[in-house]
C-alpha positions as CSV (number, residue, x, y, z in Angstrom):
1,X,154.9,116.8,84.4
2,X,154.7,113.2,85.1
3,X,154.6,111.8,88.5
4,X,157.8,110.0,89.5
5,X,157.5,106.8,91.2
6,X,159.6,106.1,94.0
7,X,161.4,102.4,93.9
8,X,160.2,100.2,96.4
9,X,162.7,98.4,99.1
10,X,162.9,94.5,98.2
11,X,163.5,91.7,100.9
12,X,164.4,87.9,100.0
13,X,163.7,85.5,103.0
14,X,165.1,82.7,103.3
15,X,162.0,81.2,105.7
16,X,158.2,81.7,105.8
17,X,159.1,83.0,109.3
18,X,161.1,85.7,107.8
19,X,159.1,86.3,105.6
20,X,156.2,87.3,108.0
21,X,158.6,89.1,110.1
22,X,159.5,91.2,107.4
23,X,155.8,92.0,107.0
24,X,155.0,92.8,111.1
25,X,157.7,95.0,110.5
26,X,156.7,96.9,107.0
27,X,153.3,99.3,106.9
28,X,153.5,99.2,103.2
29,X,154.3,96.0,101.5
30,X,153.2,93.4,99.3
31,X,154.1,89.6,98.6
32,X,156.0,89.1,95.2
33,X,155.0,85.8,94.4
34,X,155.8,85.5,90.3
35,X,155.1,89.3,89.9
36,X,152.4,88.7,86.9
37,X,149.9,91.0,88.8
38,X,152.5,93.2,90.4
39,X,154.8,93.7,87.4
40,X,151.6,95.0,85.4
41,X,151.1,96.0,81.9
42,X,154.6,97.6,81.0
43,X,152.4,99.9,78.2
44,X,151.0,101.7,81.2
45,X,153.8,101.8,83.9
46,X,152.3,104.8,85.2
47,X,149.2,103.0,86.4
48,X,150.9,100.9,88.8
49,X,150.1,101.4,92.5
50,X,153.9,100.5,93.6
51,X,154.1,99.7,97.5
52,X,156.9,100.9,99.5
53,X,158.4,97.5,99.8
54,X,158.2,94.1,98.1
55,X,159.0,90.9,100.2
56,X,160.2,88.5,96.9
57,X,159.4,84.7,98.2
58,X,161.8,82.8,95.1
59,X,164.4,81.8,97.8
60,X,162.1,80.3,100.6
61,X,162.2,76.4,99.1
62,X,159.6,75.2,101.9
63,X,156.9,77.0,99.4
64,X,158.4,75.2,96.3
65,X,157.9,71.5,97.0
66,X,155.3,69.0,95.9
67,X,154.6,66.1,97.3
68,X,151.6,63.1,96.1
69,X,150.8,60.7,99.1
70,X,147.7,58.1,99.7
71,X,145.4,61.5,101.1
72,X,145.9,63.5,97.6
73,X,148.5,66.5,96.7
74,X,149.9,68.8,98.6
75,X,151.7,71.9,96.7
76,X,153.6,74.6,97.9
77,X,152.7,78.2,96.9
78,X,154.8,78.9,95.1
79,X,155.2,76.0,92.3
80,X,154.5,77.9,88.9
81,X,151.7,77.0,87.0
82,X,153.7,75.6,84.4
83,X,155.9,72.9,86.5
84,X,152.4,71.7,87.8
85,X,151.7,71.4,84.4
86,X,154.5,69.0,84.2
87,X,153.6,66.8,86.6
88,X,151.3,65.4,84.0
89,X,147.9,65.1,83.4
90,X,147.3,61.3,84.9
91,X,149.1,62.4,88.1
92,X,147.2,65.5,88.0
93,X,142.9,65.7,89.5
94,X,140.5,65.6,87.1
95,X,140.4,69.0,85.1
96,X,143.1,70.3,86.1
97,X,145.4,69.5,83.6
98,X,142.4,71.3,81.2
99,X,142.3,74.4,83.6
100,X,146.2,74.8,83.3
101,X,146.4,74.7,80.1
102,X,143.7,77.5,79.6
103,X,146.1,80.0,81.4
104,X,147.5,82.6,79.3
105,X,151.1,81.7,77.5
106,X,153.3,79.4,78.8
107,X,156.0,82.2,79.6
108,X,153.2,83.4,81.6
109,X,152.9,79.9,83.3
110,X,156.8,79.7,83.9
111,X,156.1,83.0,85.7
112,X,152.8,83.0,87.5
113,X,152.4,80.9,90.8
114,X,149.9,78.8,92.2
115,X,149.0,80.9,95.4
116,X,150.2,84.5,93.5
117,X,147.1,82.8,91.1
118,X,144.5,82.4,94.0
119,X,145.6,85.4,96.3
120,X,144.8,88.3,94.2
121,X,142.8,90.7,95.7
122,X,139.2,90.9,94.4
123,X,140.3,88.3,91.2
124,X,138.8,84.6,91.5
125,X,141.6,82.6,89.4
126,X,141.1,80.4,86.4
127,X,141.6,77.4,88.7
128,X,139.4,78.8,92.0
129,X,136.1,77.2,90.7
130,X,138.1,73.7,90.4
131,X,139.5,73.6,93.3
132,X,136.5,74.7,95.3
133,X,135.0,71.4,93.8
134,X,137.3,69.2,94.4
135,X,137.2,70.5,98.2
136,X,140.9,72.0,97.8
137,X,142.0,73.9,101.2
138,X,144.5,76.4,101.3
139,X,147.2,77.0,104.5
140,X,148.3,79.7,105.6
141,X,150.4,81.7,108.0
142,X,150.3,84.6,110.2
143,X,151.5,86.5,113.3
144,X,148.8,86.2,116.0
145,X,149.6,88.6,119.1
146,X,150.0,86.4,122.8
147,X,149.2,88.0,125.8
148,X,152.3,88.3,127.8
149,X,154.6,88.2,124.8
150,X,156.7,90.9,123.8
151,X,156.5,89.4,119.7
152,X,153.4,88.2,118.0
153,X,154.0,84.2,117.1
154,X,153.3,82.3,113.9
155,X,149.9,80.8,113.9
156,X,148.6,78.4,110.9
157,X,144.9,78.3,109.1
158,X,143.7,76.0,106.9
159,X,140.5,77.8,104.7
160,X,138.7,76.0,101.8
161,X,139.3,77.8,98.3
162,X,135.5,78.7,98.6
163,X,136.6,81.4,101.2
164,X,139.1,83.1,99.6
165,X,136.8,85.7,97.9
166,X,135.0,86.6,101.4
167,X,135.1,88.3,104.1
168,X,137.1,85.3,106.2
169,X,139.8,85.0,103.2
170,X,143.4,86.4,103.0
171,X,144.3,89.0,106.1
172,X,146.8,91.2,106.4
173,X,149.8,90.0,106.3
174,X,148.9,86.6,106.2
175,X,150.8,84.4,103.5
176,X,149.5,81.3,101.6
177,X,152.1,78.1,101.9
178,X,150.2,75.6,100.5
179,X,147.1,74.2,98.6
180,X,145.9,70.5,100.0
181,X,144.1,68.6,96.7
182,X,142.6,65.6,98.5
183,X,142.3,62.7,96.0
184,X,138.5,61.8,95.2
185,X,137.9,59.0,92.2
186,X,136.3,61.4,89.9
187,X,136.4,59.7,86.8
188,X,134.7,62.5,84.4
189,X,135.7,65.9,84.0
190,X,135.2,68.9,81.5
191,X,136.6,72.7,82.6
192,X,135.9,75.4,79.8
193,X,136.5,79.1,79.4
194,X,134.4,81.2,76.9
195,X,135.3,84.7,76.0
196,X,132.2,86.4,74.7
197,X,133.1,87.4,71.0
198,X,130.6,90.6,71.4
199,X,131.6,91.7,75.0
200,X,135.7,92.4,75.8
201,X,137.2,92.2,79.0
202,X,134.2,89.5,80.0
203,X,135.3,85.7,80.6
204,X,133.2,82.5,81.8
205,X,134.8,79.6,83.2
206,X,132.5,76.5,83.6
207,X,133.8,73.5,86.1
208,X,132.1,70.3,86.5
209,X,133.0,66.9,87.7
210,X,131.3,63.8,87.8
211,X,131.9,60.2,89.6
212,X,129.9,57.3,86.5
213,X,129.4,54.1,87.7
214,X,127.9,51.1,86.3
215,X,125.5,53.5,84.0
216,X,124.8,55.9,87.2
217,X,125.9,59.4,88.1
218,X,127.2,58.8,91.6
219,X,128.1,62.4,92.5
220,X,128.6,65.5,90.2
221,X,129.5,68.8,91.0
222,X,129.9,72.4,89.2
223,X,131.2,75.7,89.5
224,X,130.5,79.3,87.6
225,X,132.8,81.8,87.6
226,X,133.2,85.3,86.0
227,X,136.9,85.9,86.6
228,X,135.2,88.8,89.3
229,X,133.2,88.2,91.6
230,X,132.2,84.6,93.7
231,X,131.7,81.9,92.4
232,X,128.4,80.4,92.0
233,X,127.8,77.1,93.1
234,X,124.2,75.1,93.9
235,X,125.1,72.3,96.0
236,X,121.1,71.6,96.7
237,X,121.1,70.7,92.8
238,X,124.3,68.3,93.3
239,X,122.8,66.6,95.6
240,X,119.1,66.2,93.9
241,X,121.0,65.3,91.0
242,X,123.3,61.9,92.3
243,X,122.0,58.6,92.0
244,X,120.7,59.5,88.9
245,X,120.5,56.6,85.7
246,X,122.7,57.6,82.8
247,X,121.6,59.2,80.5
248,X,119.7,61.5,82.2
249,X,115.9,62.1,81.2
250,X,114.9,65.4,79.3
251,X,112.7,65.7,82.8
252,X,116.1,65.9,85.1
253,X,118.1,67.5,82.1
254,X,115.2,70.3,82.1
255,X,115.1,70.3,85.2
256,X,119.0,70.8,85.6
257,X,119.3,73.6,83.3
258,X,116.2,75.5,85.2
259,X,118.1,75.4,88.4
260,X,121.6,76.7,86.9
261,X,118.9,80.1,85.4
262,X,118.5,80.4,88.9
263,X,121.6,79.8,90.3
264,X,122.8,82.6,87.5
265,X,120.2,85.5,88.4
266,X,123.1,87.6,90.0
267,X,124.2,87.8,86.4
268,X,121.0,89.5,85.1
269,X,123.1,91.6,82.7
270,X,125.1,88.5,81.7
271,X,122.7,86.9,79.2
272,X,125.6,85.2,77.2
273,X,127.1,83.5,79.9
274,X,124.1,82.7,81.7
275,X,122.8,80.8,78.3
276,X,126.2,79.1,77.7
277,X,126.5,78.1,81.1
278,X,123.0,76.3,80.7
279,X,124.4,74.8,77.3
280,X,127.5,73.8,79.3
281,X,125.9,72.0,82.0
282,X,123.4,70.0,79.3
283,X,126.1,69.2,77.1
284,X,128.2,67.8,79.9
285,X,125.5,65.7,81.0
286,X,124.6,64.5,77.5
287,X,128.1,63.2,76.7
288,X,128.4,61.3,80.7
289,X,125.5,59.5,79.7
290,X,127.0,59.0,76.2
């Protein structure tokens, strides 16, 4: 006989303080940002671990505004990733636009939200590895307990992206509000994502940046990611690599790629996407210098 699943309770805040109320209160809830994750693969229903209750966020409107000022972006949690798209690509960072687009469908897009994107449990987002180089920071809230107060209060903590995925990322009960893009004259950009043909379920998602001037590469940075695990990042190599004339010798191109085998060893039994990230990184170097 099949199991029957038991439909959860669902809340709709008005208020991020409502919101985490609702979640003090509950032992057995989730945040339903766009549902993507939560909704799951209606072919296999059965596989979904429902909670006991769902605290739905579409009606708290201080986690759907935007708003572009002198210090960079700031974006509420839950803008979809489709109306960022909109914003358009020259008011956008560099890459992101790319990253966006690289998401899934665009009903998926009108659906999916930016911190529903980045909180998943154990899942390091399309757009995690450019944000963490373009020294994004995400807020968030929480009840903290106060001695001598009968009801815990609502703290605020500001993380980079980088943390997300660790030990010191999302709490219990702890809610994302908003992702802070400071603005950073990057001027060269390139974000890809290869699905090896031979190997299903298995993604690679390469993000680099670089600041060119006057035939130098000021500043570069890049990011690995497998979808899974951390990302991989060398900042010891950015930093050896700035300053730099364009285009870049086959010495410090050699020398590039043989620090990116090393950065990659975690992913012994990755031999595709170790070799692509390689011809990723030499490639975008090649065509700065170009």
């Amino acid at each position: 006989m099949a199991e029957k699943h038991t439909s959860p309770r669902v809340f709709f805040p008005r208020t991020v303080s409502e919101a985490l109320d609702l979640a003090n209160d509950q032992p057995d809830f989730v945040f339903w940002a766009g549902g993507t994750h939560l909704a799951g693969d209606s072919k296999s229903r059965d596989m979904i671990d429902l909670p006991r209750t769902v605290i739905a966020l579409g009606f708290v409107e201080e986690l759907v505004r935007a708003s572009r000022s002198e210090h960079g972006l700031e974006l509420g949690s839950m803008i979809t990733l489709d109306r960022l798209t909109s914003i358009g690509r020259s008011a956008l960072p560099t890459g992101l636009s790319e990253a966006l687009s690289g998401i899934g469908t665009r009903p998926l897009r009108c659906r999916a939200t930016l911190g529903g994107h980045l909180g998943r449990k154990g899942i390091v987002g399309d757009l995690a590895p450019l944000l963490q180089i373009l020294d994004s920071r995400i807020e968030t809230r929480y009840l903290r307990e106060r001695r001598g107060r009968r009801k815990p209060t609502a703290a605020t903590r500001k993380i980079p992206v980088s943390l997300l995925a660790s030990d010191e990322g999302l709490r219990k009960g702890e809610l994302i509000t908003r992702i802070s893009i400071p603005n950073e004259p990057w001027n060269f950009g390139a974000v890809k994502k290869i699905f090896p043909e031979s190997k299903p379920g298995r993604v690679l998602i390469f993000s680099a940046l670089a600041r060119l001037d006057k035939g130098m590469l000021s500043e570069w940075r890049m990011a690995l990611s497998d979808g899974l695990g951390h990302i991989l990042r060398d900042r010891e190599m950015e930093v050896g690599m700035a300053g730099k004339p364009l285009p870049l010798s086959k010495k410090d191109l050699d020398g590039m790629v043989e620090a990116i085998r090393l950065l990659t060893e975690p992913w012994s039994d990755r031999e595709y996407e170790r070799k692509a990230a390689m011809g990723l990184a030499r490639g975008f170097m090649i065509r700065a210098g170009s």
